[in-house]
C-alpha positions in Angstrom: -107.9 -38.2 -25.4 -105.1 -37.7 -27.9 -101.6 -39.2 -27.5 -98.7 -37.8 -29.5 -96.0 -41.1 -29.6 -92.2 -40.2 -30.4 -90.5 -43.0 -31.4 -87.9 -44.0 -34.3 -88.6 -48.0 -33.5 -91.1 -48.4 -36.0 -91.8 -52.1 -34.7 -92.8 -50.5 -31.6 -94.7 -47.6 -32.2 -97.1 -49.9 -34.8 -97.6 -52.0 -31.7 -98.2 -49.1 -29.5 -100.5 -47.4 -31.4 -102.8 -50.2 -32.5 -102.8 -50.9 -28.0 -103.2 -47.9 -27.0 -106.5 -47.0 -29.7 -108.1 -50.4 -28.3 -108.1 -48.2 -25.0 -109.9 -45.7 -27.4 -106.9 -42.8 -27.5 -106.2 -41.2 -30.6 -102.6 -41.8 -31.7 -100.7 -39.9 -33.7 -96.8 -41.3 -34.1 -93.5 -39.7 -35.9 -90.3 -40.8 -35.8 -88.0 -37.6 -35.6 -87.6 -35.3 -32.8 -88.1 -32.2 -35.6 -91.5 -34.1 -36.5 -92.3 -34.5 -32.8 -91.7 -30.9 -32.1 -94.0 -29.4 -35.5 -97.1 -32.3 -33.9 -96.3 -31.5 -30.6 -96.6 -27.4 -31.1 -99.0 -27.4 -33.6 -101.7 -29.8 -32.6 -103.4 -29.9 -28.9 -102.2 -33.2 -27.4 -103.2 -34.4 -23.7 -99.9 -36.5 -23.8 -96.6 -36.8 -25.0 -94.4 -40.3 -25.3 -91.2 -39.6 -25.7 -88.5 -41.7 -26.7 -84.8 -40.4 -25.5 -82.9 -41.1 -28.7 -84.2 -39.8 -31.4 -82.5 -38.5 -35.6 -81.9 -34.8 -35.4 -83.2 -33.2 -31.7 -82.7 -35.7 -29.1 -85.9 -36.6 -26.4 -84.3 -34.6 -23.6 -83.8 -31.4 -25.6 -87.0 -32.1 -27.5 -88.7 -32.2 -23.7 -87.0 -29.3 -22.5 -88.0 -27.4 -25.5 -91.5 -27.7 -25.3 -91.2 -26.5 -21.4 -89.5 -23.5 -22.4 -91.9 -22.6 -24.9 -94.7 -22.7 -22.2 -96.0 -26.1 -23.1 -97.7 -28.0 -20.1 -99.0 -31.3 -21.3 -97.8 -34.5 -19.6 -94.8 -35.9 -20.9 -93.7 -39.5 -20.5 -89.8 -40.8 -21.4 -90.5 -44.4 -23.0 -86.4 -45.5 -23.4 -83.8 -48.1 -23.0 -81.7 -46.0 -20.9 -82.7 -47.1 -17.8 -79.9 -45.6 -15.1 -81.0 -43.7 -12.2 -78.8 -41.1 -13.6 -80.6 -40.7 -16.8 -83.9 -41.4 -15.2 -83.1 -38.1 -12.9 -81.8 -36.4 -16.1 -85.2 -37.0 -17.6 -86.9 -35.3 -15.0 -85.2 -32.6 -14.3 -85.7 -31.5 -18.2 -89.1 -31.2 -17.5 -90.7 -35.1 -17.7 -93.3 -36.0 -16.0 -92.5 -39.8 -15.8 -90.1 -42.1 -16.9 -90.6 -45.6 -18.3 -87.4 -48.0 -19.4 -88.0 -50.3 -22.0 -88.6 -53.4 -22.1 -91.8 -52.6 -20.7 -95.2 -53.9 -19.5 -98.2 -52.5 -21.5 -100.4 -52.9 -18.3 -97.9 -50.6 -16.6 -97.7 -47.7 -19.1 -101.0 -48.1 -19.4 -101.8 -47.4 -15.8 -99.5 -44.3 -15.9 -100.7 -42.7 -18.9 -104.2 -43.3 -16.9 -102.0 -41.8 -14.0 -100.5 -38.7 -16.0 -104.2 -37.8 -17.2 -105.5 -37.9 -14.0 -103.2 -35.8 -12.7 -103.6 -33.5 -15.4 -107.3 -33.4 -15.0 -108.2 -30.6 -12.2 -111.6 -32.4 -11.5 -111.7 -34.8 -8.6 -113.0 -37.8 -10.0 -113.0 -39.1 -13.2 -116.3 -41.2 -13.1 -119.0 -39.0 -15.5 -122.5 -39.1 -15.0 -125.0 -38.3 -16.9 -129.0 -39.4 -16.5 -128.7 -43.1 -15.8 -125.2 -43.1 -17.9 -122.2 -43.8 -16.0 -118.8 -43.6 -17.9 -115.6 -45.0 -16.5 -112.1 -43.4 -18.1 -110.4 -45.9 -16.0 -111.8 -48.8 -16.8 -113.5 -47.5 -20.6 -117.2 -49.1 -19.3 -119.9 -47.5 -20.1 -123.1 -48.6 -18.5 -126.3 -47.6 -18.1 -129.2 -48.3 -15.3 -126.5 -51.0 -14.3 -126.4 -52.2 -17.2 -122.9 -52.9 -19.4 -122.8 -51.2 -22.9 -120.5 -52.9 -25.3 -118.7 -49.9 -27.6 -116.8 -49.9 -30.0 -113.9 -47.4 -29.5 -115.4 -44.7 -31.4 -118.8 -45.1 -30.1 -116.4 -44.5 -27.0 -115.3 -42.1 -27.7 -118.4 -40.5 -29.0 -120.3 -40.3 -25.8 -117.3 -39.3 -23.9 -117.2 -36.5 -26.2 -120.9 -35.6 -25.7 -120.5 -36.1 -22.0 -117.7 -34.1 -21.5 -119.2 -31.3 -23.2 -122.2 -31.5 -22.4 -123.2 -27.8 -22.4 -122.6 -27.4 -26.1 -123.8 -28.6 -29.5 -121.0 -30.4 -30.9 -120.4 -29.8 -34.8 -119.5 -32.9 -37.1 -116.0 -31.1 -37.9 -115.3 -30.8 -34.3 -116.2 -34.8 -33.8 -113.7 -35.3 -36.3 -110.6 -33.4 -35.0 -111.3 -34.4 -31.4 -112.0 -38.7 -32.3 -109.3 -39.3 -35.5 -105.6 -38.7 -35.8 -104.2 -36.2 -37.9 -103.3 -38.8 -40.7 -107.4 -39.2 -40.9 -110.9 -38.0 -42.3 -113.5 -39.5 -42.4 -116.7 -38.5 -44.4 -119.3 -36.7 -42.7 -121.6 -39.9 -43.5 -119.1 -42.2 -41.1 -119.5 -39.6 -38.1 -123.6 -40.4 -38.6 -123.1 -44.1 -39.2 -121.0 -44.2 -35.7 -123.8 -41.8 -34.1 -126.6 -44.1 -35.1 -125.0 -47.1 -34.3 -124.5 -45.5 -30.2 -127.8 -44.6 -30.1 -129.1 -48.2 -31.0 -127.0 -49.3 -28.2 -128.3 -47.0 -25.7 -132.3 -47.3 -27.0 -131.3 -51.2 -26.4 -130.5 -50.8 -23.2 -133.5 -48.8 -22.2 -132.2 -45.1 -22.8 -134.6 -43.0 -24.6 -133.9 -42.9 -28.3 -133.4 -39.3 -28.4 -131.0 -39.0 -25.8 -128.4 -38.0 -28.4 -130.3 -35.3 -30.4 -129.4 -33.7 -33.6 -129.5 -29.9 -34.0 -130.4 -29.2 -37.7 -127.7 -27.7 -39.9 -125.1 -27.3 -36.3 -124.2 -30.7 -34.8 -125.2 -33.0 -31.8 -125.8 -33.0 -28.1 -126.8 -34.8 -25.0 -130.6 -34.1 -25.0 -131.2 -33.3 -20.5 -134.8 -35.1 -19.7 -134.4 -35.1 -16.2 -132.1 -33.5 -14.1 -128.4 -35.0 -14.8 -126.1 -35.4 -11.8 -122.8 -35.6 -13.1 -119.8 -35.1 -11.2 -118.0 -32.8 -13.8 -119.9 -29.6 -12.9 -118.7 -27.1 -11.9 -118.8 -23.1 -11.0 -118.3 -22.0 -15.3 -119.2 -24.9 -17.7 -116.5 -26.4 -19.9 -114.9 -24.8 -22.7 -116.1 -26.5 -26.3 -113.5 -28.3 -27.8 -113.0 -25.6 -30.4 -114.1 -22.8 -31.1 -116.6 -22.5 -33.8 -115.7 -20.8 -36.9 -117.8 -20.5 -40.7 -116.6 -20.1 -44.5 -113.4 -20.5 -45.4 -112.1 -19.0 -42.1 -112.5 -22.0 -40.8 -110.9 -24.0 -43.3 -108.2 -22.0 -43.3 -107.7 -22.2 -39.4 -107.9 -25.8 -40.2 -105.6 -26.1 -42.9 -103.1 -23.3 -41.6 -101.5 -25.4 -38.7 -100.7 -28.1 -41.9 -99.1 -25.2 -44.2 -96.5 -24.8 -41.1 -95.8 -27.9 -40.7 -95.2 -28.3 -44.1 -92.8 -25.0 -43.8 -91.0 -26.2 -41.4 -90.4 -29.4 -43.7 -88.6 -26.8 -46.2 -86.8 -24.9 -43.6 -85.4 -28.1 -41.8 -84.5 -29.7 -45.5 -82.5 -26.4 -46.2 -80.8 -26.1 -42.8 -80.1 -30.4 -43.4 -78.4 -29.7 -46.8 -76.8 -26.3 -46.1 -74.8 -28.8 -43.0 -74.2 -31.7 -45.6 -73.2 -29.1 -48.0 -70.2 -27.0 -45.6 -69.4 -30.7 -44.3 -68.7 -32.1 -48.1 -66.9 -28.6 -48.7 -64.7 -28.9 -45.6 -64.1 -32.4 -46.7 -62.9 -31.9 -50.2 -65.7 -34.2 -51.3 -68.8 -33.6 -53.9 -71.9 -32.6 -52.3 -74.7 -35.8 -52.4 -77.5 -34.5 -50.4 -80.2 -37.3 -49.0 -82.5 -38.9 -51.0 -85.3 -39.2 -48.3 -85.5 -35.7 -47.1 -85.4 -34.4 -50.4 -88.9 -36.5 -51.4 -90.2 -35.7 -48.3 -89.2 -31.8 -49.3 -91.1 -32.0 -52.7 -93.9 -34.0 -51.6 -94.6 -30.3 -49.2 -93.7 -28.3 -51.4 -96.8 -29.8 -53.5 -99.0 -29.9 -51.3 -98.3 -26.2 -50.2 -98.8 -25.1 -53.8 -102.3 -26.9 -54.5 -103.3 -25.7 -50.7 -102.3 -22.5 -51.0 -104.1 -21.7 -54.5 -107.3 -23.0 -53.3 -106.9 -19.9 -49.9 -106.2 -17.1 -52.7 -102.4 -17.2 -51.9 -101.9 -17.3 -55.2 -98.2 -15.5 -55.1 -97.6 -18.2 -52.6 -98.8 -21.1 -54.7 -96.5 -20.1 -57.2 -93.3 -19.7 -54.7 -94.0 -22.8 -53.2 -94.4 -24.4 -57.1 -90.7 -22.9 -57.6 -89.8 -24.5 -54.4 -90.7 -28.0 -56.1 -89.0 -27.4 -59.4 -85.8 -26.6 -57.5 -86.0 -29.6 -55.6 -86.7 -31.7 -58.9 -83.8 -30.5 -59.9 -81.7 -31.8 -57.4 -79.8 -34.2 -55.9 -78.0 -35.3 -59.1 -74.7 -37.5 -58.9 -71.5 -35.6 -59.0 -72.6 -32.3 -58.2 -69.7 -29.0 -58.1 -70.6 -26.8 -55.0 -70.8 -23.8 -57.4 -73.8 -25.2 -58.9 -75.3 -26.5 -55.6 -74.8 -23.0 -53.6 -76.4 -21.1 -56.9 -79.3 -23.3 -55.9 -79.2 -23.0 -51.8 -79.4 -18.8 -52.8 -82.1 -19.0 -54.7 -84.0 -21.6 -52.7 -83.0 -19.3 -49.8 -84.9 -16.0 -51.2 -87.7 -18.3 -52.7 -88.5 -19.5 -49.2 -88.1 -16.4 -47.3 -90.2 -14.9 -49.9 -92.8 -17.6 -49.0 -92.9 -16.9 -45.7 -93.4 -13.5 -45.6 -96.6 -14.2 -48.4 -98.2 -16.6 -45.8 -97.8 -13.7 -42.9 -101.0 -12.0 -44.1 -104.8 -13.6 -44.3 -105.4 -13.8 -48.4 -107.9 -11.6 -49.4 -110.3 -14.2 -50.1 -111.3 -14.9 -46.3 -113.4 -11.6 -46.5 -116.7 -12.2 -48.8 -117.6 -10.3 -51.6 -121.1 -9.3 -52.8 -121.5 -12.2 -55.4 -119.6 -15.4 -53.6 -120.0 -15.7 -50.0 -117.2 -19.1 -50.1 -115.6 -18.7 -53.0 -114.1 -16.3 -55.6 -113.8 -17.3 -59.1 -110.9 -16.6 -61.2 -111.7 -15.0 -64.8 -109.1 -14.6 -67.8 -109.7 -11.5 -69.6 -107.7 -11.7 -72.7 -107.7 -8.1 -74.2 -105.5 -4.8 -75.0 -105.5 -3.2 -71.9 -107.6 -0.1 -72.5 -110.0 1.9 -70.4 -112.7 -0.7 -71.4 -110.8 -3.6 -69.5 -109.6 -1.6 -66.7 -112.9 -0.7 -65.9 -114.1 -4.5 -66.6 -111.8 -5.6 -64.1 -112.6 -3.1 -61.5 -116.6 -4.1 -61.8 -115.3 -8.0 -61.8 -113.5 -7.4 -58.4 -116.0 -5.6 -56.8 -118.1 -8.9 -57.3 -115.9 -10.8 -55.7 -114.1 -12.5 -59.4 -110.7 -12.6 -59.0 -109.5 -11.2 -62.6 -106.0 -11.4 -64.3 -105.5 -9.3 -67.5 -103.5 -10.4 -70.8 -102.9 -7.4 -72.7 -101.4 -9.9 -75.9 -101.5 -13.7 -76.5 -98.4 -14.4 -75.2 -99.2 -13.0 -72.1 -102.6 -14.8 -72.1 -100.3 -18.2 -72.9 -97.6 -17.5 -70.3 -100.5 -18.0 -67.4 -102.6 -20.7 -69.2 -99.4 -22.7 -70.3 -96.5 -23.1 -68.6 -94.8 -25.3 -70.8 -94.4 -21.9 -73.3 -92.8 -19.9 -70.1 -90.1 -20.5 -67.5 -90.9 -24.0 -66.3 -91.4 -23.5 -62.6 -94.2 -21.0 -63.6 -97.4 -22.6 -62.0 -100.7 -22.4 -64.5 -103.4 -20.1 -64.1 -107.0 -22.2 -64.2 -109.4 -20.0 -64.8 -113.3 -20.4 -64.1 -114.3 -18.5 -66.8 -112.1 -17.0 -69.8 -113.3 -13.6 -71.0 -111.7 -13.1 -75.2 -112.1 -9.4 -76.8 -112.2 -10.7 -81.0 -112.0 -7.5 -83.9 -113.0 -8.3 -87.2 -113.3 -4.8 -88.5 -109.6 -4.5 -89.4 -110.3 -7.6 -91.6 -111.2 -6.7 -95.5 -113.0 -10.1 -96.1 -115.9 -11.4 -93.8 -115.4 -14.7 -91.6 -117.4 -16.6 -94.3 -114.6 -16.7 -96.7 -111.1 -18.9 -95.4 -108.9 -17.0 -93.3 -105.9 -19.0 -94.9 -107.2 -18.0 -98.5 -107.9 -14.9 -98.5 -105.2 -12.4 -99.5 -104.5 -9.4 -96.8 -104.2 -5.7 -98.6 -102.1 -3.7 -95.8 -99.6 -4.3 -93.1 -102.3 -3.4 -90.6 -104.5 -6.2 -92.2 -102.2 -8.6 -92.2 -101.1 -8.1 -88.6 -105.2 -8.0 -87.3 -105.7 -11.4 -89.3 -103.3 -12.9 -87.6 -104.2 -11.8 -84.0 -107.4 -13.0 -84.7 -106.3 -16.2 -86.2 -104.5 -17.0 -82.8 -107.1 -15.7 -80.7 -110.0 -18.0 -82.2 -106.5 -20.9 -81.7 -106.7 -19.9 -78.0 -110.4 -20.7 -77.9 -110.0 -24.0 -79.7 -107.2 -25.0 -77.3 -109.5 -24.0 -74.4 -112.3 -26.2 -75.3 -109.7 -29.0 -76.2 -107.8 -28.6 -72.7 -110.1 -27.8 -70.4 -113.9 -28.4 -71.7 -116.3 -27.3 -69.1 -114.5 -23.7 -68.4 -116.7 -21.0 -70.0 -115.5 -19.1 -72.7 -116.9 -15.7 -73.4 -116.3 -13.7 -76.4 -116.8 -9.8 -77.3 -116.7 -9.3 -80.5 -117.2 -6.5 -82.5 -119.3 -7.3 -85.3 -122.5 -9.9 -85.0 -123.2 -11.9 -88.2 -123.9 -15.6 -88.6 -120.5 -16.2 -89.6 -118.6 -14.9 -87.0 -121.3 -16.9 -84.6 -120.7 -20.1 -86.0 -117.2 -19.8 -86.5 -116.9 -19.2 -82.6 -119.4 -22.1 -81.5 -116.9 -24.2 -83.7 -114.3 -23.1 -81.8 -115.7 -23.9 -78.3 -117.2 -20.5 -77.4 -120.3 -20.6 -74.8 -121.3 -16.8 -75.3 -121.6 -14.0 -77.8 -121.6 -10.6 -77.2 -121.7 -8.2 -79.3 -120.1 -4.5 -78.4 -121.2 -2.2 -77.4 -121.5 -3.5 -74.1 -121.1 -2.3 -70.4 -119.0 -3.6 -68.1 -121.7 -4.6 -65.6 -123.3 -6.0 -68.3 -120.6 -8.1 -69.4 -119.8 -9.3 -65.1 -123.5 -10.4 -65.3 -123.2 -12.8 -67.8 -119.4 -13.6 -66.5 -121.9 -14.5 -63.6 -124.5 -16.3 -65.1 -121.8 -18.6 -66.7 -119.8 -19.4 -63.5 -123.2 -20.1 -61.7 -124.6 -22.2 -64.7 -121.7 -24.4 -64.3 -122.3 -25.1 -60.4 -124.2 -28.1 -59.6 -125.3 -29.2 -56.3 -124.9 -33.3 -57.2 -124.0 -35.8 -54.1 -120.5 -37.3 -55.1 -118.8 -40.0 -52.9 -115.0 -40.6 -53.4 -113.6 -43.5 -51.7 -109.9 -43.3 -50.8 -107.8 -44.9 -48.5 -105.2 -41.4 -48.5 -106.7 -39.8 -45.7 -104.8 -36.7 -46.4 -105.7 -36.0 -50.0 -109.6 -36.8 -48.8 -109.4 -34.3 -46.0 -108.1 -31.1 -48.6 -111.2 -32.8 -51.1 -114.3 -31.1 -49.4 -112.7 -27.3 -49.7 -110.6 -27.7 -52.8 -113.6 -28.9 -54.6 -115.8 -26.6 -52.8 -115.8 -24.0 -56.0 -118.2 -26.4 -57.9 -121.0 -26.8 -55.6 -120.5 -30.7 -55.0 -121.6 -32.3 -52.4 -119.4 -34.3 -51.5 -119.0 -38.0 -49.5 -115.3 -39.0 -48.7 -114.9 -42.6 -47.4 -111.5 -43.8 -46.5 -112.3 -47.4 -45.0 -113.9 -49.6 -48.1 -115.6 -51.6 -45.4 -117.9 -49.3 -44.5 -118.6 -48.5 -48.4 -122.2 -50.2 -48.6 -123.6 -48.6 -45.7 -122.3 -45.3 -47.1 -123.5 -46.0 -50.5 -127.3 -46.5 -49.7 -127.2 -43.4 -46.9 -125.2 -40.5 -49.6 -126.9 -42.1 -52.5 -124.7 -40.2 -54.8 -124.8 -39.4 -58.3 -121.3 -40.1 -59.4 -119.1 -42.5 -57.6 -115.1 -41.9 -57.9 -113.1 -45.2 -56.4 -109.3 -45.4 -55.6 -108.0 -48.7 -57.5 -105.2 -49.6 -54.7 -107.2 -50.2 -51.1 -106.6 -52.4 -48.6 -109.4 -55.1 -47.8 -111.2 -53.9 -50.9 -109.9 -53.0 -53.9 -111.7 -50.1 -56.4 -112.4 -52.7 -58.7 -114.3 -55.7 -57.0 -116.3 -52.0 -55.1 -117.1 -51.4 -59.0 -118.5 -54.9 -59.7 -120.4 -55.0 -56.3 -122.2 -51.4 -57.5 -122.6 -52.8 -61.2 -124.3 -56.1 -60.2 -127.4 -53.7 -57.8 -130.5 -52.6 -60.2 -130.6 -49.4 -58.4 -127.1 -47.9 -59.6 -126.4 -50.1 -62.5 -125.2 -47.1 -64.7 -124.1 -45.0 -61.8 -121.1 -43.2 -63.4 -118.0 -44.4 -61.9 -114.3 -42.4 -62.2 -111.7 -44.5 -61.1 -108.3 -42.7 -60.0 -105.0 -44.9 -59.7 -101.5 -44.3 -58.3 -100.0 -46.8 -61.7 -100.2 -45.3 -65.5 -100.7 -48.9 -66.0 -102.7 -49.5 -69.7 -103.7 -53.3 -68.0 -105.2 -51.2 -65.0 -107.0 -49.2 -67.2 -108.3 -51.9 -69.3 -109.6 -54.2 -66.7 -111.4 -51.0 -64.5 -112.9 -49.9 -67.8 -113.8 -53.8 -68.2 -115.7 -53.8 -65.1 -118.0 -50.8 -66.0 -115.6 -47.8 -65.4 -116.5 -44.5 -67.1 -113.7 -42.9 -66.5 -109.8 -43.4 -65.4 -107.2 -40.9 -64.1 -103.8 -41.8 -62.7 -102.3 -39.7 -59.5 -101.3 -37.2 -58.6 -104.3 -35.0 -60.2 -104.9 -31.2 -59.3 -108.6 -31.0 -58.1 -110.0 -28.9 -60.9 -108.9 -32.0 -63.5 -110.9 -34.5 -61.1 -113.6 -31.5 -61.1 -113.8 -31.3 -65.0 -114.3 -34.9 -65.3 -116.7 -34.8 -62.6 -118.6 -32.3 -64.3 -118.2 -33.5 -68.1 -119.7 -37.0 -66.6 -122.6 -35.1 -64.9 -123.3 -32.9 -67.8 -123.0 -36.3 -70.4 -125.5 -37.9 -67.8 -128.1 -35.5 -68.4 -128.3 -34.9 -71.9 -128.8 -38.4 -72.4 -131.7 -38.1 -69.5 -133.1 -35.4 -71.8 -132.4 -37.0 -75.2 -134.5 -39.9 -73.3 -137.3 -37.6 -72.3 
């Protein structure tokens, strides 16, 4: 059962929510009534506790706003105004009970238990199943008489499975229906959980394949006999969500996220737009609030590195604009002019933003070539019929391909620091470079600075090609493991060794075909996909739950811990090729979780990548101490902790084949 908790007493809701998930709920708590209304209509919740006075839309309104909008969960007032008045006022806006604080937390207990019941169109809320008897009431589980002692996930495992027992239950669905939003687990801790319940159950005498795994689909109640359970009825229960594949389903995951974070932006703007006529009306200089502005940036991030990831690559780089605005602001002293400049073009950005996100990106539908993901490719060329029709054939594989006609253009995507500064970077998968050295008088083996050009033409060829064969140094320098290809136009040894200097991974020579040329953009893309078991241990649930689908593109596969105690058990079940650890944890840090791998024979000179919140050179030197390989400091875009990833991988086995 989840529980949505509204409360700005911070004291209290800590207390409530660690009470109320020893009664095995799932608890999510915010402490606005704008955050309680993005939750509360965004995410299905089986109750609401709502506090009456709350920052921006009080309890009451906040109530009788989800009624009008056709919301019928239960809805409980937890509040200090306690009159019969206020308690009638509560009601009447749509409450289903009302609490006053103080409070006992046997008695709100009993009427959540209460509310749920009522809620719940079945008679009785004892479950059966076999010789399994779950109590809601009273959270005991026993079976042939005999007590089970659960931990509040196993709980809440087998009152899953119960409760749906008609259906084959899929990890991601266990996930969303057992852990809050602020969670996610790896797949490895929903097995560790599952394990652990069915030891409990063969221990008490139920057969140990009660709970039985489905290969490649999920887990279900395994009927040996013929259950009784008091649940049935005339149509069997709707699965807790739908099923959905590819990156439809990620998406339908991640999309109720991007509005949230939206409505972040929209609320900031309508927040400051009131600060801002308040100041003017005042006489005063506009100072806008620190805290909503971080909390601002922080979404407008996120929506940009999300939003990349879908295809929404116009929308990535709106919502990148959105953050450099906000950087820019609040600074002390600031004129209204400059500040209502900046409310009309943070106005147009976000409207333009919103009207991007109103249509599914293009990559949700599969091409021929990738079935979950859609490469990006740089073609850096004059835009001729010869590109054109490369780009068409590139497309029609399912490569996403941007063209750049001239360096500059080429440089304005790659780096932003040599365009407007809110411009967000193009990272390619593959980079495609047309070279001519036919213009040139002297061959590549003599020095492109020493030789002496005859004609204008000459001396404007050399240097295009100078700066091209700089862009493919710069590549290699900047972002190693991205495939360059080059077409050149003349094949000698020269020009081949000057481009392997440079950092290119193929040579073709023209002519060539387009198809010919998407077949090895192909072979290249696919050459750099590995299918190596990676475990990253965080304790930001967040970030870990966007890992699994923004790393998708390179084939990982990929183990996300977020509670270090559960590390070892992890460890020997993914045994993973490359281990990235988080520095800062609670209970234990990154650094004693190295030592602890480095002391075991078996992964001795398992790489490790540690990542840390602190550009702290004492940080660095004491996890590279302890037998760290690598060492990057937050915040990181996935395809930089994907490129060290991969450079470690790719180091790993050429020493493996030096050694054999």
């Amino acid at each position: 059962m989840r529980i949505l908790l509204i409360d700005n007493d911070e004291s209290l809701v800590e207390s409530l929510k660690q009470n109320l998930s020893r009664q095995n709920y799932v608890v999510d708590a915010v402490t606005t009534g704008e955050a309680g209304w993005q939750y509360g209509s965004t995410y299905p919740y089986d109750l609401i506790i709502l506090d009456w006075v709350l920052p921006g839309i009080d309890g009451i309104t906040l109530c009788q706003k989800f009624r009008v909008n056709g919301y019928h969960f239960p809805i409980l007032i937890l509040t200090t105004r306690n009159s019969s008045q206020d308690k009638a006022r509560g009601l009447d806006a749509g409450a289903d009970d009302y609490l006053g604080k103080p409070f006992d937390l046997e008695e709100l207990g009993a009427r959540i238990r209460a509310l749920l019941r009522r809620d719940n169109t079945e008679p009785l809320p004892i479950i059966v199943w076999e010789n399994i008897q779950l109590d809601p009431c009273s959270c005991e589980v026993a079976y042939d008489g005999h007590l089970l002692s659960l931990t509040a996930k196993e709980y809440g495992l087998l009152e899953l499975l119960l409760r749906h027992h008609h259906y084959v239950l899929q990890t991601e669905e266990i996930i969303d229906n057992l852990w809050s939003s602020e969670e996610y687990p790896a797949e490895a801790t929903v097995r560790s959980h599952l394990r652990s319940l069915r030891q409990k159950l063969k221990q008490a005498g139920a057969p140990g394949d009660l709970i039985e795994t489905v290969r490649g689909v999920g887990y279900r109640l395994k009927t040996l006999t013929n259950p009784g359970h008091v649940l049935t009825s005339a149509a069997p229960p709707e699965p807790p969500n739908p099923p959905m594949t590819g990156l439809t389903a990620i998406w339908g995951k991640y999309q109720k996220q991007q509005q949230i974070q939206l409505a972040i932006l929209d609320q900031t703007l309508d927040q400051t737009l009131a600060q801002m006529v308040a100041a003017i009306q005042s006489g005063l200089n506009f100072s806008p609030n620190p805290s909503h502005w971080e909390q601002a940036k922080l979404s407008a991030c996120k929506l940009s590195e999300s939003l990349e990831l879908f295809g929404f690559d116009q929308g990535s780089r709106l919502a990148h604009t959105l953050e450099h605005l906000l950087q820019q602001f609040p600074q002390p002293d600031l004129q209204t002019s400059e500040f209502t400049d900046f409310v009309k073009q943070f106005q147009v950005t976000l409207r333009a933003l919103h009207q991007e996100l109103a249509v599914a990106p293009e990559m949700l539908t599969p091409k021929k070539q990738f079935a979950d993901f859609n490469p990006v490719a740089l073609l850096v060329s004059e835009e001729n019929s010869f590109a054109q029709s490369l780009v068409k054939a590139a497309q029609s594989t399912g490569i996403r391909t941007f063209l750049a006609p001239t360096l500059a253009a080429a440089k304005n995507l790659l780096y932003p620091e040599t365009s407007p500064s809110w411009q967000m970077p193009l990272r390619p998968d593959i980079v495609v470079v047309k070279l001519t050295f036919q213009a040139i008088a002297h061959p590549m083996n003599h020095s492109l600075s020493n030789a002496m050009p005859q004609t204008r033409t000459e001396v404007d060829a050399r240097l295009d090609l100078s700066e091209r064969l700089a862009l493919i140094s710069e590549l290699k320098l900047r972002s190693p493991t991205c495939p360059v290809l080059v077409i050149a136009d003349q094949d000698q040894f020269a020009e081949r060794l000057e481009i392997a200097r440079r950092g290119g991974w193929l040579f073709l020579r023209e002519p060539v075909t387009p198809g010919e040329v998407v077949a090895q953009m192909i072979n290249l893309f696919q050459s750099t996909q590995g299918d190596e078991r990676i475990m990253i241990v965080d304790d930001n649930r967040e970030w870990l739950g966007r890992l699994p689908s923004s790393l998708q593109p390179w084939g990982f596969k990929l183990t996300t811990l977020g509670d270090t105690r559960q590390f070892w058990h992890v460890l020997c079940a993914v045994d993973p090729h490359l281990l990235v650890l988080q520095v800062e944890m609670p209970h234990v840090s990154g650094i004693e979780l190295c030592q602890v791998v480095r002391s075991h024979p078996r992964w001795h000179h398992l790489p490790i990548i540690f990542l840390s919140d602190q550009p702290d050179l004492s940080i660095q030197r004491q996890a590279f101490s302890v037998g760290g390989d690598d060492f990057l400091t937050k915040p990181l875009i996935s395809q930089d902790l994907a490129n060290r990833i991969r450079n470690r991988l790719g180091r790993v086995r050429t020493l493996q084949d030096q050694t054999e």
